[in-house]
N, C-alpha and C positions, 0 to 999 in steps of 0.2 A: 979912638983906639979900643975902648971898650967894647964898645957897638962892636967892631970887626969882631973881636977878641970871642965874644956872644955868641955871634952867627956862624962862627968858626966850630966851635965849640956844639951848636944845636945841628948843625948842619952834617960834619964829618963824625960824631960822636953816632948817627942813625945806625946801631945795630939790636934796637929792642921790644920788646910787648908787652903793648899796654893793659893787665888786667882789668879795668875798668875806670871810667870817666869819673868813678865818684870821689872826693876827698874830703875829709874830715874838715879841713878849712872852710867847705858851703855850710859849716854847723855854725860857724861866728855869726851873728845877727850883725849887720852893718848900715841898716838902713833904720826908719824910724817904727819900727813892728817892735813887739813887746816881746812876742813869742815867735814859732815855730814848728809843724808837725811834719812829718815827709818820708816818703813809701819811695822806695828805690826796687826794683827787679834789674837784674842782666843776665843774661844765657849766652856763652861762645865757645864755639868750637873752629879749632885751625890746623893745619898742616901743610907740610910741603909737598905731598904724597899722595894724601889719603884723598882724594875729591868727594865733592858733593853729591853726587849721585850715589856712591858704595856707600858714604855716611847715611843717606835718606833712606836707600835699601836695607840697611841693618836695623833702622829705628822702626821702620813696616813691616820688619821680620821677612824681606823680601831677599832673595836674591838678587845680588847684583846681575846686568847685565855683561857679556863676554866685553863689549869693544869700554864700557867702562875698567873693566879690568886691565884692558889691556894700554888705555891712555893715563892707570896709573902705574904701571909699568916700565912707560917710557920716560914718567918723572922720577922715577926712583934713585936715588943717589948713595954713597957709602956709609952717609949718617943723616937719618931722618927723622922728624920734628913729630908731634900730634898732641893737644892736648884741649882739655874742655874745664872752663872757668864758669861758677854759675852764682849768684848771689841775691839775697831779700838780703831787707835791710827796713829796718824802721827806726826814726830820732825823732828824739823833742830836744828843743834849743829854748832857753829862757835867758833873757839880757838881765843881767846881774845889777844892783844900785852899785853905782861905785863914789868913792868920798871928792872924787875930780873928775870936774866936768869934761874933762880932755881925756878921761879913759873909757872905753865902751868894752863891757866886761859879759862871758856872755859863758852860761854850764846848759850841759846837755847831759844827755843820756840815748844812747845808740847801740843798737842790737842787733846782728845781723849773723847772718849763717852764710859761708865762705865752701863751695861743694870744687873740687880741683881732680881732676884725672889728669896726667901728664907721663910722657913716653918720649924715649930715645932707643932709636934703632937700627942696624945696619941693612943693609941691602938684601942679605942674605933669608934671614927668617919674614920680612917682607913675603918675599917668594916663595918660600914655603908653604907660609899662610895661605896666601891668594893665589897659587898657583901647582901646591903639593912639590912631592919630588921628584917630578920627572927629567926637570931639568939637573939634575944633580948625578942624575945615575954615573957612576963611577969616578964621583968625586966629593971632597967634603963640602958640607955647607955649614961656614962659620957659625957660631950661637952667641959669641959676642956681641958687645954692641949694644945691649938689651937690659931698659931700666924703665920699671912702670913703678908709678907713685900714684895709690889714690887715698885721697884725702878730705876729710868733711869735718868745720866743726863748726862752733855757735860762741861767740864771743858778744859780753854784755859790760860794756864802756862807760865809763860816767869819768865826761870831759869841760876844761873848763878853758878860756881862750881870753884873752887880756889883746887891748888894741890901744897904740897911741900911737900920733902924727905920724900916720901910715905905718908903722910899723907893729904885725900882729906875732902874737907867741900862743900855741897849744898844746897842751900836751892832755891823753885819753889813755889811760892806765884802764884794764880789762880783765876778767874775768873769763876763760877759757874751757870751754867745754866738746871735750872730742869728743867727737857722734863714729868716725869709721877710719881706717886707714887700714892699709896693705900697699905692699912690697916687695918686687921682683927686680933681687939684681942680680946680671952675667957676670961674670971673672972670667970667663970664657969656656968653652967648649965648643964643638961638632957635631955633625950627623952625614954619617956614610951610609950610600945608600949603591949595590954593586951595578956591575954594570948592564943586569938586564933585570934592576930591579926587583930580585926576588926576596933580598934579605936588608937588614937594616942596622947597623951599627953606630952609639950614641956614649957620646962622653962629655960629660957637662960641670959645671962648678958654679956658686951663685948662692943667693941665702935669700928666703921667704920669709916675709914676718906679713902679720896680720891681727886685726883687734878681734875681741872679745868674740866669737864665732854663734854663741847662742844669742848675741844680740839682732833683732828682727825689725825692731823700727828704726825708721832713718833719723828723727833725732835721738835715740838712745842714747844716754851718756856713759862712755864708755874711758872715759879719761877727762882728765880735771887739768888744769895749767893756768898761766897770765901772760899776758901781753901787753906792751905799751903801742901809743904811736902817737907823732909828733910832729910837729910841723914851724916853721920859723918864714914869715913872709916881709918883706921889705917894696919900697918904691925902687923901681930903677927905669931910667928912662931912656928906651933904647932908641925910640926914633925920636927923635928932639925936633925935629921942623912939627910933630904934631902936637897943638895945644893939651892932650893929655897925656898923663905921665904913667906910665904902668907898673907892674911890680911881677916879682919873681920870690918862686916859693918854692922852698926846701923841707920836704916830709921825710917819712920815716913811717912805715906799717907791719903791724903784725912779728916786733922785735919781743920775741917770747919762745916760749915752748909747752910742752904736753906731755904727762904723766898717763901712760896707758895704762889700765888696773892690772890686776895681777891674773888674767884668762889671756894675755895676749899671745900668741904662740908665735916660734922662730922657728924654723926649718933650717940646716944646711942641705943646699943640694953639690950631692957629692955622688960622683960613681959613673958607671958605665953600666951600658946595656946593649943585647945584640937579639935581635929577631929576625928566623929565620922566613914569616913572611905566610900566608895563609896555600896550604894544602890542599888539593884537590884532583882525581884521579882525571879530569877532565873538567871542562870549562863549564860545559852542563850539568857538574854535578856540585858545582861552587855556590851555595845556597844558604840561604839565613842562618840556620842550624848551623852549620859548618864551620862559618864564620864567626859565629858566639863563641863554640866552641875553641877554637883556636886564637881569637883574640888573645892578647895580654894582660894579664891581671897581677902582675907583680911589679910592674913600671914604678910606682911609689915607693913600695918597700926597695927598691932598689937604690933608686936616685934620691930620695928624702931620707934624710938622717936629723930625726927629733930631738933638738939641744936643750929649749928651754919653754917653759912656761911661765909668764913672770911677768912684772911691770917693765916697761920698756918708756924712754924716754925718747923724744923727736922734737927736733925744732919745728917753729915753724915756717913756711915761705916768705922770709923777709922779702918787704919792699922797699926800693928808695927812687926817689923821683926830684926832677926838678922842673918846676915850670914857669913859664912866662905868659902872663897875659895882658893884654892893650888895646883898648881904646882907639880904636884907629882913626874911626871919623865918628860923627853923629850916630852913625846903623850899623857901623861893622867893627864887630869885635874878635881878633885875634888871639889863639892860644897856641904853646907850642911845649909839648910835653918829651922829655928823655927820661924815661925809667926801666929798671930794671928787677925782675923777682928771680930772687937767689930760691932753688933746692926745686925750681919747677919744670928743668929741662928746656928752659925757654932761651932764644936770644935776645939782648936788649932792646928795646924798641923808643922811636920816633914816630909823634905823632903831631900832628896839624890839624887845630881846629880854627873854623871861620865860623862867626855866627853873625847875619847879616837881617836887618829890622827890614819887612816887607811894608807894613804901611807905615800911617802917617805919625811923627814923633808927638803930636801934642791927641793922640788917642791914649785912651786911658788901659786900654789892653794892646800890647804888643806881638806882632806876630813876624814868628823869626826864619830864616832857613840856616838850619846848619851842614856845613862839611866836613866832610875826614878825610884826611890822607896819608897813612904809617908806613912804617918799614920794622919790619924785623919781627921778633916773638917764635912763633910756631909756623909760621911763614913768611914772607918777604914784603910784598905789596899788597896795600889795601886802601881802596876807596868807600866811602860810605858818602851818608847825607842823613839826614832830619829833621825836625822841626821843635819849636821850645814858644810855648805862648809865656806870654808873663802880665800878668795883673796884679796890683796895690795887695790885694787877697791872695793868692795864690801864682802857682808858677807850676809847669805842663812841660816835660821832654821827652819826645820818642823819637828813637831812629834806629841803624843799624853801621857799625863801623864795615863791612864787608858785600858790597853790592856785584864783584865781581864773581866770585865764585857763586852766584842766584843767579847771573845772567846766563852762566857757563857751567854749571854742574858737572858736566860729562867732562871737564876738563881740572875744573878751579876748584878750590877749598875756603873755605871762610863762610859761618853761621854766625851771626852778632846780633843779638836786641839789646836794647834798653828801653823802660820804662819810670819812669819820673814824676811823679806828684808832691807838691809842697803845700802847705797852707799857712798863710799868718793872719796874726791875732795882732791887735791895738791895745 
């Protein structure tokens, strides 16, 4: 009944996204190494919307092409997804003496910088964007819908993790250091544009905050906070006809918050604005100059109303996650991940790994292929693959959770690495 109850549970529960492969539980030392060093990178960006080609064009400074605009167009839906996850990460793990020989006891120390963009948005300012307002003439186009968080900071952990007869406990209490954040939310508003486009009327609501504005480098510290995160693992044996028994683990990350210094600024955007739309006694006479001149320079002072300057407090992107992993046969190792990150505009995600040994078991270096297969996050489906060496010394992962949107750029979305180095000592 369990079993069912499980697969019930991993299977129908697929609505989320996986911020990254890494957990704090690879810090437990579990084999007979004494120590531990290891260099983690990951980069992702996803959408339901935005494809890969407009993403590659903006990072070239390039223009997009028409027919990529135009096949993201045809994905376009009433509430849409986009965000971009990126993270180093550097740990030392040291196994601990403990007074019983039945407990394997093991403190680290793990540093890492957490960089987050994330966006929710409706259909309407979509087109706007990537299409101006022509299709709008002589009607509104909603400004709801509309919520951008970006976020960067650098947290410094010193964890310690306790293990007996299969069953491990960790907990990693941190130090929080914001590097940047900003803040765009709608309450709703409009933009009327008439109906032979010559004038432009705009009613808006919504509130901007932003960190410390003369700060210039990307780690700058610009806010102070703490963090915990935690994790509880157990044996449970889901498939019982296999001679090994697997276990499921219960985390917890980034359960804290952040102290912005006191230069943070808050905006209300409040008001309405109406432009009448550039002037010209003829089309041949519509010219650089003309156009400076008649542009808008009061747009701000209109719609921005300066509330505060001041410290400002922000949670952080709680995570929580559950996973299962097993031993399936001698070379193939199953994992099966449901998590979710609160405050990042994400769906929950489902995710499927197989890690499958290519050569021979009595080789002293192991060579593995892995797979992925998710659902949910910032988009819907995702296929990946990679590969993971592992020797007595050291241990080696690279790959990519999103091989669909590479194949299909002009259609797809999904950019995912990871890169993985480990080292042990005796």
């Amino acid at each position: 009944m369990r079993r069912f109850i499980l697969l019930i549970f991993i299977f129908l529960s697929g609505l989320a996204k996986g911020q990254t492969d890494f957990s704090i539980s690879q810090l437990a030392i579990s084999d007979s190494s004494k120590a531990k060093v290891g260099l983690w990178f990951e980069q992702s960006f996803n959408s339901n919307v935005i494809n890969n080609t407009v993403v590659f064009s903006l990072a070239r400074k390039s223009g997009p092409t028409y027919q990529s605009m135009q096949n993201m167009r045809r994905r376009v839906q009433s509430t849409n997804r986009g965000g971009y996850n990126g993270y180093e990460r550097i740990y030392y793990s040291q196994k601990m003496k403990s007074k019983r020989d039945s407990v394997n006891a093991t403190g680290f120390i793990n540093v890492f910088t957490h960089r987050q963009l994330s966006t929710v948005f409706g259909e309407d300012p979509l087109r706007l964007i990537a299409f101006g307002n022509k299709d709008f003439a002589g009607k509104n186009a909603n400004l709801d819908k509309l919520d951008l968080t970006l976020l960067q900071y650098t947290t410094i952990q010193f964890g310690y993790t306790i293990e007996k007869n299969g069953y491990t406990l960790g907990v990693a209490p941190g130090l929080v250091i914001g590097n940047k954040y900003a803040s765009i939310k709608s309450n709703g508003g409009y933009l009327y544009t008439s109906s032979i486009g010559d004038s432009l009327y705009a009613e808006v609501s919504g509130r901007w905050s932003q960190s410390d504005t003369s700060s210039k480098l990307i780690y700058d510290p610009n806010g102070i906070g703490a963090s915990v995160d935690f994790f509880f693992s157990m044996p449970f044996d889901l498939f019982k006809k296999n001679e090994n028994i697997g276990n499921i683990t219960f985390e917890v990350n980034d359960l804290g918050f952040i102290v912005w210094n006191k230069n943070t600024l808050t905006y209300d955007i409040q008001g309405e604005y109406g432009w009448g739309g550039f002037k010209a006694p003829s089309l041949f006479d519509l010219n650089d100059s003309l156009i400076d001149l008649q542009r808008p320079n009061d747009v701000q002072e209109s719609l921005l109303d300066f509330t505060n300057v001041g410290t400002k407090n922000t949670f952080m992107p709680l995570r929580i996650s559950i996973r299962y992993q097993e031993q399936l046969s001698e070379k193939v190792l199953l994992i099966a991940t449901l998590e979710h990150r609160f405050m990042s505009q994400t769906l929950p995600f489902l995710g499927l790994n197989q890690e499958m040994r290519m050569n021979d078991m009595s080789k002293k270096t192991g060579l593995n292929l892995r797979f992925y297969e998710s659902f949910g996050g910032y988009n819907y489906v995702g296929l990946g693959s990679g590969i993971s060496i592992t020797h007595p010394k050291f241990d080696v992962i690279a790959g990519t959770r999103n091989l669909i949107g590479l194949f299909n750029p002009e259609y797809y979305s999904g950019v995912n690495v990871h890169l993985g180095f480990q080292w042990k000592f005796y």
